[in-house]
C-alpha positions in Angstrom: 120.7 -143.0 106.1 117.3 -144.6 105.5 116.1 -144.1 109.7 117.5 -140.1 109.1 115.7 -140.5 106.2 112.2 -141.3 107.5 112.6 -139.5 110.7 112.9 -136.2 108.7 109.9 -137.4 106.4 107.4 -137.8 109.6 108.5 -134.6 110.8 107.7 -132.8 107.7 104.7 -134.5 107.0 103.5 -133.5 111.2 104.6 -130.0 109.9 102.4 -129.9 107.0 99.5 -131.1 108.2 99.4 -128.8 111.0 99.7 -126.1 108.3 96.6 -127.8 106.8 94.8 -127.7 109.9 95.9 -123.7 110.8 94.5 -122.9 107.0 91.1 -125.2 107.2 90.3 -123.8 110.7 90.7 -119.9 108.8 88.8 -121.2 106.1 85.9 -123.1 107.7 83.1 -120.5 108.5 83.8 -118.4 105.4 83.4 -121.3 103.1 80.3 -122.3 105.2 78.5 -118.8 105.1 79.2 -118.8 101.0 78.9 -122.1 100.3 77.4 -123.9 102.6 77.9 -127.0 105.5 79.2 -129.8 103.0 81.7 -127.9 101.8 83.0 -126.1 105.4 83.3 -130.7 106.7 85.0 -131.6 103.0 88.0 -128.8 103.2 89.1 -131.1 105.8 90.4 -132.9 103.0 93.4 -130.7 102.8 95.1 -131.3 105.9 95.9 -135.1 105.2 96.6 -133.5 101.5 99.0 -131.3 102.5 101.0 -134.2 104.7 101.0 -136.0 102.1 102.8 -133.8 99.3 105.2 -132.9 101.9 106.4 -136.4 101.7 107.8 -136.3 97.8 110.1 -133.6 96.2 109.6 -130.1 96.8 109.9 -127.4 93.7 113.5 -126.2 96.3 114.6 -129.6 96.1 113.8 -130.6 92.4 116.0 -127.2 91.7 118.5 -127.8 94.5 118.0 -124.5 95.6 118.8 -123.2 99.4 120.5 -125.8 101.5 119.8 -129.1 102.0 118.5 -130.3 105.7 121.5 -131.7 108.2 120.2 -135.6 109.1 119.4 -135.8 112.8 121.7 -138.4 114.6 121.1 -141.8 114.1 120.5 -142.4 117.5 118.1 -139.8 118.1 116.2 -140.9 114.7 115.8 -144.1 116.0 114.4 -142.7 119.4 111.9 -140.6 117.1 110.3 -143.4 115.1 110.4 -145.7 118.1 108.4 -143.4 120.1 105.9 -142.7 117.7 105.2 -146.4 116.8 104.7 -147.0 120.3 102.5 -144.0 121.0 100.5 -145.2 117.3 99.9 -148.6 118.7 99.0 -147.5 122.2 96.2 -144.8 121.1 95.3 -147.6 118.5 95.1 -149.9 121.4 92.9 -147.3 123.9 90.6 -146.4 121.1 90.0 -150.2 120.4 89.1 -150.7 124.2 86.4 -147.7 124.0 85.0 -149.1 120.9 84.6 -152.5 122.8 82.6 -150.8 125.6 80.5 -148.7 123.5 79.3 -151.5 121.7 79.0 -153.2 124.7 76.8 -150.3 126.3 74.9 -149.8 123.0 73.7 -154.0 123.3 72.8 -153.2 127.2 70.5 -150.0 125.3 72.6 -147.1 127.2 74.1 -145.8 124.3 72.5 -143.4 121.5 70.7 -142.3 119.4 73.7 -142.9 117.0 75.0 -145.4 114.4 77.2 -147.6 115.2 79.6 -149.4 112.5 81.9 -148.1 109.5 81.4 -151.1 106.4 78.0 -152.0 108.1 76.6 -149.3 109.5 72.9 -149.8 111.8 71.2 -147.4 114.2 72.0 -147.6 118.1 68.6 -146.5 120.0 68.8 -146.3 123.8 66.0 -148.2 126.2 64.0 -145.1 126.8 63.9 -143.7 123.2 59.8 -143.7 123.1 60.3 -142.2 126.2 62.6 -139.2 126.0 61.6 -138.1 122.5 58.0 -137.5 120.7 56.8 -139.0 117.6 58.0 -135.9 115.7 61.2 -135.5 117.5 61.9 -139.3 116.8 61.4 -138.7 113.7 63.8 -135.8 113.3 66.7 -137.8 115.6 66.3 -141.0 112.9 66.1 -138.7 110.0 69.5 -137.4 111.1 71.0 -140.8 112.2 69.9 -142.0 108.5 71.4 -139.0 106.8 74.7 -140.0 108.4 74.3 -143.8 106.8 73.3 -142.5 103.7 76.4 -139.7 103.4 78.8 -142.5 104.7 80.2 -140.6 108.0 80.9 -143.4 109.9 83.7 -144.2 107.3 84.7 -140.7 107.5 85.2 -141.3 111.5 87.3 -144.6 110.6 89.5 -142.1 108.3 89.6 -139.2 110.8 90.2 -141.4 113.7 93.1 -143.5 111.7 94.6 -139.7 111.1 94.5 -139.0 114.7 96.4 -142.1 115.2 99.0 -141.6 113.3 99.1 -137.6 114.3 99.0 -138.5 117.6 102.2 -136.5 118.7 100.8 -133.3 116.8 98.0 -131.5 119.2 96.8 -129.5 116.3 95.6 -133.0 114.2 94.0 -133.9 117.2 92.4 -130.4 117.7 91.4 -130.4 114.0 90.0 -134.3 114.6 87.7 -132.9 117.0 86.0 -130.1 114.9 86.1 -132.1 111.5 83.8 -134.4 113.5 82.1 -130.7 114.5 81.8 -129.9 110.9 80.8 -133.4 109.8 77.6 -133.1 112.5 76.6 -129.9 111.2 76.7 -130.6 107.5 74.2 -133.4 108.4 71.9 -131.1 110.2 72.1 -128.8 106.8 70.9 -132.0 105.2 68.3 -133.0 107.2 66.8 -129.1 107.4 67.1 -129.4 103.7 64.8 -132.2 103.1 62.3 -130.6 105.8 62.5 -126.9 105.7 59.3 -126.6 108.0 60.4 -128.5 110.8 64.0 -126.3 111.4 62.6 -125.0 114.4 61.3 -128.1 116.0 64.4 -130.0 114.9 66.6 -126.9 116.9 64.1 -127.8 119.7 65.3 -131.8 119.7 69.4 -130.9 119.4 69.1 -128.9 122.5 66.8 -132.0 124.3 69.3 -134.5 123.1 72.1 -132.8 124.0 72.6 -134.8 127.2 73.0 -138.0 125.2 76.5 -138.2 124.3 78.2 -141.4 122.6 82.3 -142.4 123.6 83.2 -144.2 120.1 84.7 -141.8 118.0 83.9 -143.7 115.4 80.1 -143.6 116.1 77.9 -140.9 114.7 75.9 -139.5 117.4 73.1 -136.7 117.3 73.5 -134.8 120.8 77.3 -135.4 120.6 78.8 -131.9 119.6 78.6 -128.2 120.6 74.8 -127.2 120.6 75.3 -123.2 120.0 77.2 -124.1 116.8 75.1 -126.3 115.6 71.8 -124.2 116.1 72.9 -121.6 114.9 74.0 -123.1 111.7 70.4 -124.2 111.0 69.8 -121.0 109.8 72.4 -120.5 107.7 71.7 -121.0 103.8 71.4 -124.3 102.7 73.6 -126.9 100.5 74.7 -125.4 97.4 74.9 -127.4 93.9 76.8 -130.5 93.6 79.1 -128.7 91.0 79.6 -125.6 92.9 81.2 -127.6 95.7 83.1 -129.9 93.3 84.3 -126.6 91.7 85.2 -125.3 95.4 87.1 -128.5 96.6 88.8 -129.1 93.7 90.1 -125.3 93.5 91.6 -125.7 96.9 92.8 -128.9 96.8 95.3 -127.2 93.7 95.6 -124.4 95.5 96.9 -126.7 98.9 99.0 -128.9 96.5 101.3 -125.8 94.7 101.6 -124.0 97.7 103.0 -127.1 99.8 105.0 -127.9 96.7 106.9 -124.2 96.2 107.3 -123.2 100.5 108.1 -126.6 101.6 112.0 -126.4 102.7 114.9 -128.6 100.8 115.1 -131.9 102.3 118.1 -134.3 103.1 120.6 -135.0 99.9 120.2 -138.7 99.7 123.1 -140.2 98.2 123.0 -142.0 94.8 122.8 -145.5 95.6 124.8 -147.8 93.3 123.6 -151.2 92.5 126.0 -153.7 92.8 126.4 -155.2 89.0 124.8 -152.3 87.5 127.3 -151.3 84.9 127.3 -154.9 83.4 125.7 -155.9 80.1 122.6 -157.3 79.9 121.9 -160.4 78.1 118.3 -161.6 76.9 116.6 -163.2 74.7 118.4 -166.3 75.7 121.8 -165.5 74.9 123.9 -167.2 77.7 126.6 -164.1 79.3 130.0 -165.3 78.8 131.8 -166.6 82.0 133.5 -163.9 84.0 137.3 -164.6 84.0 139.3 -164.2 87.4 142.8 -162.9 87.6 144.5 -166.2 88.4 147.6 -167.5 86.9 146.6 -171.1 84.8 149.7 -171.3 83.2 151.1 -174.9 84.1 153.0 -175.4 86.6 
């Protein structure tokens, strides 16, 4: 019962995060145009929410409403979870290999401008930096790169990618994968604008020169990596709002994400009670020795 179990659990959880995906990519540019860039990358946050209270009791289950789920044979439970371990270690495995060669690239200079590493995280500057960019468009890429380090992206990256991973059967987490990492670029141009309103235009000016320079790691943070229209066209959007505004927004819709996967999600398996052996007996503590358990056998004398 335990492989039916878990089978039924990943599919739910799939299920749910796709849901998450489907009602982040309808709330993205809303939230953006109202509240701004940071908040439009953190409602990302929901998707892995909602898989993850899909996994415990729904409000149908804790009420034993509706029907419970059939169990999936065990054979083809066991061909579900095999598959999908295989296909987690193999994309685990490819995205490993790509990671090798981009840091492998970035030594040799081909690779950037972009930073490179998620618990120590440094700036990857190709060969022909002074080259391709100006003093003030270097200073706008590094700016950037540095607002990535300071907001802690590339561990975002680690998170997203490990999501992916796991997802990897589910096109819409990949799909939402790809423009969290969209989302995540443009809140850092909001930042950057931010902190040097006058140079918006000249800093539209270096995305589109940069935009050649793409980076392969998905865990790297790269400045000509994403869509260009999207991103310049953000840059003149308003700008971040309070700190407490987009606590205040997150935190709504993280409740919001959390009741409503609670109350639609369907009623799972019945799991049996499970009995543990010895379970009725008296306990003894304290030190008080249990008295010896007696057998049906005949000691009468022979």
């Amino acid at each position: 019962m335990l492989v039916e179990l878990l089978a039924v659990t990943l599919l739910r959880a799939q299920l749910a995060a796709a849901a998450g995906v489907l009602v982040v990519l309808a709330l993205r540019v809303p939230v953006r145009r109202l509240v701004g860039a940071e908040a439009a990358y953190k409602l990302w946050r929901l998707a892995p929410i909602a898989a993850l209270v899909s996994v415990f009791p729904s409000l149908s289950e804790a009420l034993k409403a509706g029907s419970a789920a059939q169990p999936p044979e065990r054979l083809l439970a066991v061909a579900m979870l095999a598959v999908w371990i295989v296909g987690v270690v193999g994309l685990a495995g490819f995205i490993a290999l790509g990671e090798r060669a981009f840091r492998r690239r970035a030594r040799a200079g081909l690779e950037g401008p972009a930073v490179m590493g998620v618990f120590c995280p440094r700036l990857v500057i190709p060969h022909d930096f002074a080259q391709r960019f100006d003093a003030g468009e270097r200073e706008l890429v590094l700016a950037h790169e540095r607002a990535h380090m300071r907001r802690g992206d590339p561990r975002g990256n680690l998170i997203i990618t490990a999501l992916q991973v796991l997802g990897w059967l589910n096109p819409f987490v990949h799909l939402g994968a790809a423009i969290a990492r969209l989302d995540q670029e443009i809140a850092c141009d909001a930042d950057v604008v931010a902190l040097i309103p006058k140079a918006r235009k000249r800093y539209a000016e270096t995305l589109m020169k940069a935009h050649a320079c793409t980076a392969a790691s998905p865990l790297a943070c790269a400045f000509g990596r994403h869509p260009l229209v999207a991103r310049v066209r953000v840059l003149a959007g308003p700008g971040p709002v309070a700190a407490e505004g987009l606590t205040v927004t997150i935190a709504a819709l993280t409740v919001m994400t959390v009741l409503a996967v609670w109350t639609l999600a369907p009623r799972g398996l019945d799991v049996p009670a499970f009995r543990v052996p010895g379970g009725t007996a008296r306990l003894f503590v304290d030190g008080v020795t249990p008295p010896p358990l007696h057998r049906n056998v005949d000691t009468r004398a022979r």
